[in-house]
C-alpha positions as CSV (number, residue, x, y, z in Angstrom):
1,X,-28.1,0.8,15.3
2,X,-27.6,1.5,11.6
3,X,-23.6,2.2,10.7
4,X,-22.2,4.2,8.0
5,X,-19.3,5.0,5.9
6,X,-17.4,8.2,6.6
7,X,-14.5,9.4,4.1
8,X,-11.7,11.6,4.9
9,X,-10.2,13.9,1.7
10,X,-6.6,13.8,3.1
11,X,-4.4,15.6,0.7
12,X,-7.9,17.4,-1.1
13,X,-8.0,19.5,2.2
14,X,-5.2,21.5,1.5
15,X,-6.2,22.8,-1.8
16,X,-8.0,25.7,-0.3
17,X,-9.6,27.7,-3.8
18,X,-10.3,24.0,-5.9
19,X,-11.8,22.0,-3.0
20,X,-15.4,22.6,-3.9
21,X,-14.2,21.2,-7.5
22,X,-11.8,18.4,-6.2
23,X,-14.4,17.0,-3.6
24,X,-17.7,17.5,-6.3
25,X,-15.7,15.5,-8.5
26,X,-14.6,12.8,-5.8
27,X,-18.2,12.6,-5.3
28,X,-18.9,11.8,-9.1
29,X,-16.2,9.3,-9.1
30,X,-17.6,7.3,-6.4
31,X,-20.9,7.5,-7.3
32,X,-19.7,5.5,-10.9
33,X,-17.5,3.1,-9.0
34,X,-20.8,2.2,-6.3
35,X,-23.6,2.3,-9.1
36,X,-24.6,-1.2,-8.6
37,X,-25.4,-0.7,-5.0
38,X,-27.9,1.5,-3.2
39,X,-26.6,4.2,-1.4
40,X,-26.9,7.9,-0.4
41,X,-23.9,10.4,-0.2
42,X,-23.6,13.7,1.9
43,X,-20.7,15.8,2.4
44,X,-19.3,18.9,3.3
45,X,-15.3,20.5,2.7
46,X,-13.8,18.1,5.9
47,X,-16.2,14.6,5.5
48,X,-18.3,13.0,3.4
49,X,-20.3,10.1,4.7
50,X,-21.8,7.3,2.7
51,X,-25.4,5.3,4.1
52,X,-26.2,2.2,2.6
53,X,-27.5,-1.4,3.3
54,X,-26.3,-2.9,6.2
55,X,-25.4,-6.4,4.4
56,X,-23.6,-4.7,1.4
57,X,-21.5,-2.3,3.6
58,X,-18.5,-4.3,3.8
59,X,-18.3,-4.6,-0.1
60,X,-19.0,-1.3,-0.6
61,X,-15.8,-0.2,1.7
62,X,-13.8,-2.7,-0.5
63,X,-14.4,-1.1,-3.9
64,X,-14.0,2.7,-2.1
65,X,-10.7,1.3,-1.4
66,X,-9.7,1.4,-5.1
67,X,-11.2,5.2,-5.5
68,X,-8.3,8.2,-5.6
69,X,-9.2,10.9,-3.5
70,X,-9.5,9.1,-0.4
71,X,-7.1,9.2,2.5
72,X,-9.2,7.2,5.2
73,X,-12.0,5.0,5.3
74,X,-14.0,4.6,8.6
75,X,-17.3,2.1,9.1
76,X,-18.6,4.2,12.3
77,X,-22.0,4.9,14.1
78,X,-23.6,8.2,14.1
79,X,-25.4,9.0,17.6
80,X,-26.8,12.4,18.9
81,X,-25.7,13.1,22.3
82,X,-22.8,12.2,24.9
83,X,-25.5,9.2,26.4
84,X,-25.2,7.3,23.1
85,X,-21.8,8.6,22.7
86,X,-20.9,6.2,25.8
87,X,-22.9,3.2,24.8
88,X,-21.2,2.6,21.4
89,X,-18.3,2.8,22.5
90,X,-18.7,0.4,25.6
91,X,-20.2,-1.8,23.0
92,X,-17.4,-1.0,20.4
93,X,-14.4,-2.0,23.3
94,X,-16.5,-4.7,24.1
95,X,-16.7,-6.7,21.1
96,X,-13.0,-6.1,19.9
97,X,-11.7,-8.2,23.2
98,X,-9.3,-5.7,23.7
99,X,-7.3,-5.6,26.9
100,X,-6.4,-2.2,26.9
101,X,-7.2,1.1,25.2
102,X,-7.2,4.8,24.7
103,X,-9.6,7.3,23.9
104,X,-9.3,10.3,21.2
105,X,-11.6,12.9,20.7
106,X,-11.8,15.4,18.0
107,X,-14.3,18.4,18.9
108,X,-14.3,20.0,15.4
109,X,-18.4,21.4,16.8
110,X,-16.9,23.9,19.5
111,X,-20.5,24.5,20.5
112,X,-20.0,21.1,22.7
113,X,-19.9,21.9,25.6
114,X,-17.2,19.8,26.5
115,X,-13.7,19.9,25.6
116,X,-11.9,17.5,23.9
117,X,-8.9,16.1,26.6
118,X,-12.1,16.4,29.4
119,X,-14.4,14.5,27.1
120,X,-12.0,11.6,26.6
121,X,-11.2,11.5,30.2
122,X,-14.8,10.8,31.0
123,X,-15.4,8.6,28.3
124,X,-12.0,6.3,29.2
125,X,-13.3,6.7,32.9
126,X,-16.5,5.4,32.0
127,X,-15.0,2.1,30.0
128,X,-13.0,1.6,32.7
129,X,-15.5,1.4,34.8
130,X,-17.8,-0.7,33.2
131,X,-15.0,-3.2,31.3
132,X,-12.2,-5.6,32.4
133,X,-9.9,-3.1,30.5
134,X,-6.8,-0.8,31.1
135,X,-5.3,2.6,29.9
136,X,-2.4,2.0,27.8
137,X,-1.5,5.7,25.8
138,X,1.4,4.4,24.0
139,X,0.6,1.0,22.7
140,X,-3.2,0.0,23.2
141,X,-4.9,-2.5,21.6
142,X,-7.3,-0.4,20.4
143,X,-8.2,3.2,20.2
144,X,-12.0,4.7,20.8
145,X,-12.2,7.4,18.3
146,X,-15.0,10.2,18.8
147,X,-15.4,13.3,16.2
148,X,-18.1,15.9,17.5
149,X,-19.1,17.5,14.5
150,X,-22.2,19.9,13.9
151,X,-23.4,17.5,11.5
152,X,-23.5,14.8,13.9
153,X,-21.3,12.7,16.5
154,X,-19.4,9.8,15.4
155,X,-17.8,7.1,16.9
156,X,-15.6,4.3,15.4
157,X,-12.5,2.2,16.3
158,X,-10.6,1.5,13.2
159,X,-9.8,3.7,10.3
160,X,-8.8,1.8,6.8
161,X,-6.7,3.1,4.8
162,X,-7.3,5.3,1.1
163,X,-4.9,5.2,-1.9
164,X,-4.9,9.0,-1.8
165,X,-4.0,10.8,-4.7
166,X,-6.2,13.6,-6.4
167,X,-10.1,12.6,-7.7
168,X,-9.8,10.8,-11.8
169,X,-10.8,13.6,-13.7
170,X,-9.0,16.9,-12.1
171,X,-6.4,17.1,-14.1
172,X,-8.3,16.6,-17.6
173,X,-7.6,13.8,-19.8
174,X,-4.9,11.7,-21.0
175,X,-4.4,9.0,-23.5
176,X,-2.6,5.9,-22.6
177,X,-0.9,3.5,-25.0
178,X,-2.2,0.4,-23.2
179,X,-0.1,-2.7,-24.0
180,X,-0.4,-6.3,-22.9
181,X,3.2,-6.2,-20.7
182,X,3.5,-5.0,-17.2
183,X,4.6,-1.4,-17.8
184,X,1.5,0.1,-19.4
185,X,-1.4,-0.8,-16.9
186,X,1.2,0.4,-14.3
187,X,1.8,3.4,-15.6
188,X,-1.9,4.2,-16.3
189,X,-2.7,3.4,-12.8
190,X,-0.1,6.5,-11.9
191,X,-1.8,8.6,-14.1
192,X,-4.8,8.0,-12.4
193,X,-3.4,8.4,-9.3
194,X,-3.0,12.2,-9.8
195,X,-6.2,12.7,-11.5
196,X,-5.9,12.1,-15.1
197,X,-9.1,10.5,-16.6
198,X,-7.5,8.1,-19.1
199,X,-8.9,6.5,-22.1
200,X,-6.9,3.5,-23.6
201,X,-5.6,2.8,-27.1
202,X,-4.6,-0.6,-28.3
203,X,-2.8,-1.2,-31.6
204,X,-4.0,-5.1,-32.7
205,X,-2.5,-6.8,-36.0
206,X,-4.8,-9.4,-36.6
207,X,-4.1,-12.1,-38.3
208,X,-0.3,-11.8,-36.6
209,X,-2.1,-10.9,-33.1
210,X,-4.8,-13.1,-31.7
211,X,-8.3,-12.4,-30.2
212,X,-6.3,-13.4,-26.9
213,X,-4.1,-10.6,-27.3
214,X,-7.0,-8.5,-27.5
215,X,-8.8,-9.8,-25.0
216,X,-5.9,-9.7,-22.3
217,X,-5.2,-5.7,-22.9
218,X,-9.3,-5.4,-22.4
219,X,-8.8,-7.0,-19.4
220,X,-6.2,-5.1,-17.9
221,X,-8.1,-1.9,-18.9
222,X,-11.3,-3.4,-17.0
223,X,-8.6,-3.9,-14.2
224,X,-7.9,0.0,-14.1
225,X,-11.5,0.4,-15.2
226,X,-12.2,-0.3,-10.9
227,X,-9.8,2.9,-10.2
228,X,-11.6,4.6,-12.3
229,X,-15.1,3.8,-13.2
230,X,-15.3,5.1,-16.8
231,X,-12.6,4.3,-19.1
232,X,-12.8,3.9,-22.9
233,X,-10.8,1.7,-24.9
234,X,-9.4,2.2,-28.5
235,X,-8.8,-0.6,-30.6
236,X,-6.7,0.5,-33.5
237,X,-6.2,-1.8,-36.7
238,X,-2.5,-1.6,-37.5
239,X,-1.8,-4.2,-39.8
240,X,-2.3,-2.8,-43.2
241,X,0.2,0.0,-41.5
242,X,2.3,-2.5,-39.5
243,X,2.8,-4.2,-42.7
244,X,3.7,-1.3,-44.8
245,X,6.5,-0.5,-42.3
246,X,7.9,-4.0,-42.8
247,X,8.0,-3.8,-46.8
248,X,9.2,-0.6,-46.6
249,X,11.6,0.2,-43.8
250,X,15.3,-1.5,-42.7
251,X,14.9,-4.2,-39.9
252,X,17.0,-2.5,-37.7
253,X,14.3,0.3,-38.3
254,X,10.8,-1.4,-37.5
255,X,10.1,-0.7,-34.5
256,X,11.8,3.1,-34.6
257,X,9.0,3.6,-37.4
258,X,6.7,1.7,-36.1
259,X,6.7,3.7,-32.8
260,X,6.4,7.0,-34.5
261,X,3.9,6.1,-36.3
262,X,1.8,4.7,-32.9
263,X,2.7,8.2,-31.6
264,X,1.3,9.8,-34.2
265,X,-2.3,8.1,-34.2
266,X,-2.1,8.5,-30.5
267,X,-1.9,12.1,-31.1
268,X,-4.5,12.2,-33.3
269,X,-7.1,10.4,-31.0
270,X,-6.3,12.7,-28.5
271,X,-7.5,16.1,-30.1
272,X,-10.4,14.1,-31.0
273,X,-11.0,12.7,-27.5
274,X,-10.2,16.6,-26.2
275,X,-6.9,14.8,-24.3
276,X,-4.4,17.2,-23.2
277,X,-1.5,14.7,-22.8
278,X,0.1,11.1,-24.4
279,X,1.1,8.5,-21.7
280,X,2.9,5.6,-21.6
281,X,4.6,2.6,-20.1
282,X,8.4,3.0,-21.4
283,X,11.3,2.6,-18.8
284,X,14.1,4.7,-19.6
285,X,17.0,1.9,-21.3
286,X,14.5,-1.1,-20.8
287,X,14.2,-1.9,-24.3
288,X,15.9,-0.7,-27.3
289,X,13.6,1.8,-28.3
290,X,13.7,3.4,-25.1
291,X,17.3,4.5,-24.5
292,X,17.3,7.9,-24.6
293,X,18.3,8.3,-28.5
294,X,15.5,6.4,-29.2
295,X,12.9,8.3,-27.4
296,X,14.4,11.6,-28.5
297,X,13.7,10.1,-32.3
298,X,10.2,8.8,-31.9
299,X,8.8,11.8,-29.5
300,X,9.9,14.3,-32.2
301,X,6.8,13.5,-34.3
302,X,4.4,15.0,-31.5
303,X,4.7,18.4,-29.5
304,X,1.6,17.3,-27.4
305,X,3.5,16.5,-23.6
306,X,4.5,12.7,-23.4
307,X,4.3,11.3,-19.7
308,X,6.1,8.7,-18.4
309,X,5.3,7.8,-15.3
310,X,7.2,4.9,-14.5
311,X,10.3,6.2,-16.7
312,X,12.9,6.0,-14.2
313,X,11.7,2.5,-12.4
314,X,13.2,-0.6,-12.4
315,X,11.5,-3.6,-13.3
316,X,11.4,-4.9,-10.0
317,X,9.8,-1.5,-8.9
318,X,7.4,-2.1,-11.4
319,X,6.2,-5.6,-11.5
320,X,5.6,-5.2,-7.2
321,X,3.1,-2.3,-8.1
322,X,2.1,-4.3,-11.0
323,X,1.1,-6.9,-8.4
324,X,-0.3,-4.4,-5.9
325,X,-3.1,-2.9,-8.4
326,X,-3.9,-6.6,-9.5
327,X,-2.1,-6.4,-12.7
328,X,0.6,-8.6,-13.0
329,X,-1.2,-12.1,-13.5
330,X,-2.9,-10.2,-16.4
331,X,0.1,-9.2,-18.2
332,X,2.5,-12.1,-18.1
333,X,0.0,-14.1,-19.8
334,X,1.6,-15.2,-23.1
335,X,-0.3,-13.4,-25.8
336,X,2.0,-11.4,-28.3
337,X,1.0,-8.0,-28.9
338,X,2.4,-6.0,-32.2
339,X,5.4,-5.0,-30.8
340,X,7.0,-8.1,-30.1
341,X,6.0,-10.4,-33.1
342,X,7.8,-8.9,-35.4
343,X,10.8,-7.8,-32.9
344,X,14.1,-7.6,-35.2
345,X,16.9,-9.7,-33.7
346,X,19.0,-6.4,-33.3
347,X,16.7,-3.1,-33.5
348,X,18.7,-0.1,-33.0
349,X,19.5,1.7,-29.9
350,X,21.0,4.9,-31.1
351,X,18.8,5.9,-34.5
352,X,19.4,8.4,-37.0
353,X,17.0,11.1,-37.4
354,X,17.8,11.8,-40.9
355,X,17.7,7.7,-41.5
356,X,14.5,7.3,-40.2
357,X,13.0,10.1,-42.2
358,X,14.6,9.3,-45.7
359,X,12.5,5.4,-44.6
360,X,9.3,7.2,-44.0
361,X,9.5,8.9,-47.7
362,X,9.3,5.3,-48.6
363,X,5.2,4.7,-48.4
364,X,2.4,7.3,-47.4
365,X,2.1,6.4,-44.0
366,X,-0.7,9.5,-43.8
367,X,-2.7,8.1,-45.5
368,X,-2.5,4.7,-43.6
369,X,-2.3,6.8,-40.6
370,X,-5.7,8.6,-40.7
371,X,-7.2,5.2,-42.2
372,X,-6.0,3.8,-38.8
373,X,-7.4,6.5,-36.6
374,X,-11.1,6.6,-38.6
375,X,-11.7,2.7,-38.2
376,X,-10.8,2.1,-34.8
377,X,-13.1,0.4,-32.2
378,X,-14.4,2.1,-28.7
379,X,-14.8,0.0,-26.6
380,X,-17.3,1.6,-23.4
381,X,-18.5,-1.3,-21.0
382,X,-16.8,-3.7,-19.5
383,X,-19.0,-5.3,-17.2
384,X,-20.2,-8.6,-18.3
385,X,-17.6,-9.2,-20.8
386,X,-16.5,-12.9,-22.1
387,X,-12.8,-11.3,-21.9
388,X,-12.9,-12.1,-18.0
389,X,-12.9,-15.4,-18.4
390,X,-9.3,-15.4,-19.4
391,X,-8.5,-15.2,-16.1
């Protein structure tokens, strides 16, 4: 008998008026993560259940695993009545070599004639009868799960776990200041996490940063790209910009200027891209400019929302998530990106407002601004890319 993949919503479930909107769109989202397999979806407000090919089931749980929304993954059979009810199971129990058990039964269809607690009694009776197996209700080695449901009766013994969160998309959009370091991909993984469809942007300096640079931050955003299914990325040229700052601005200054100035394109592709919000990877006192003078200084250029998820982290906190999402190896690789080949030996870490504006008189960064923002490179697919390979 055929199996299948049933979803539970989880947190989605309690959202009563935007359900319709937050499971439609969990829909969508898997459909773009599974679009190289062949599969059917139907679902309702509690389940949604997945049938595909038998030999590309398994892979097909693995990639839902990386799909926000979810809060349980189960590979169960469907049956009609109580007669194949029993046989699964028995062959369920059977094949797991477990020495003792429990049944649970959920009778969500109250048009069942039998009631939950009486159902599992005669179901556990039955095993019992027909295994070399014991009742253990506290501690079993496995548990014989039945949902009766209208749509159809389900039986399973293991239930894998979702990442949760809200469906990519929910919440609108967001663009994220992707980097090559650790911080960035961690913090656009958060984002996603509570339903922000993010597109990337990526400030390269060629000749001072190299193709592997590049190549490593596309990477990390195909990385996210698997939580997602759909990201964009933005390549901006900053060196004609980058250089201007370094002609033009004190040292101690760069990377104050040079940060405004990335928050300023940022907020530029946004309203183009329709984003509602700027997010980024900075850890409150991390670096120098991102003590709290410093982030006071640079935000003031933008009065679109700036989130931080992973603001008040710690490294450690960071880098173990970093390795959790399948991250980390990524970042450490050592490709400079533009904010660290030019880092001044001692940037400031409490800057002047009125300092940084009399520098900024200095050149018509504008100008170089909008030049920036109209020759930058989108970047859509990121299957079958040669940037893999770095890995």
């Amino acid at each position: 008998m055929n199996r299948l993949i049933l979803i539970k919503y989880g947190e989605l479930t309690t959202k009563k008026g935007n359900r319709k909107f937050f499971i439609q769109t969990l829909e969508k989202n898997i459909r773009s993560i599974l679009k190289k397999f062949n599969f059917e979806i139907e679902y309702d407000y509690v389940r949604m259940y997945i049938k595909c090919d038998e030999n590309e089931l398994e892979e097909i749980v693995k990639a839902l695993q990386k799909v926000f929304g979810i809060h349980g993954i189960v590979i169960c059979h469907k049956v009609n009545n109580k007669d194949e009810i029993f046989d699964i199971a028995l062959k369920l129990l059977r094949e797991s070599n477990a020495q003792t058990f429990k049944v649970e039964t959920n009778r969500a269809d109250k048009q069942f004639p039998i009631p939950s607690m009486e159902f599992s009694r005669q179901l556990g009776g039955y095993l019992l009868k027909n295994l070399n197996v014991k009742v253990d209700v506290h501690h079993p080695d496995q548990i014989v799960k039945v949902e009766i449901r209208r749509e159809g009766n389900f039986v399973y013994l293991k239930e894998l776990p979702g990442i949760g969160g809200y469906p990519v998309g929910i919440q609108g959009k967001g663009i994220l200041m992707l980097s090559g370091g650790i911080d960035s991909p961690v913090a656009g993984y958060l984002a996603l996490k509570r339903g922000v469809d993010i597109e990337c942007l990526y400030f390269e300096s060629p000749p001072h940063t190299s193709v592997e640079a590049k190549n490593k931050v596309l990477t990390l955003a195909s990385i996210l790209n698997e939580y997602s299914g759909h990201i964009k990325v933005h390549v901006i040229p900053f060196t004609k910009l980058q250089e201007e700052i370094y002609k033009k601005v004190d040292s101690e200054y760069v990377i104050t200027v040079m940060r405004r100035m990335m928050y300023r394109i940022a907020e530029k592709v946004a309203h183009e891209r329709k984003a509602k919000i700027i997010i980024n990877g900075e850890s409150i006192g991390q670096v120098a400019s991102q003590t709290l003078s410093s982030m006071s200084v640079i935000n003031a250029v933008t009065n679109m929302p700036v989130i931080r998820p992973v603001a008040c982290m710690d490294k450690l906190e960071i880098i173990s998530l970093a390795e959790k999402i399948g991250t980390y190896t990524t970042s450490i690789l050592p490709y400079e990106d533009c904010c660290t080949i030019f880092l001044p030996k001692h940037p400031v870490i409490h800057p002047n407002l009125e300092k940084v504006l009399n520098f900024e008189k200095n050149f018509d960064f504008e100008s170089l601004v909008d030049e920036c923002v109209q020759n930058k490179e989108t970047i859509i697919n990121f299957e079958n890319n040669e940037f893999d390979d770095l890995l």
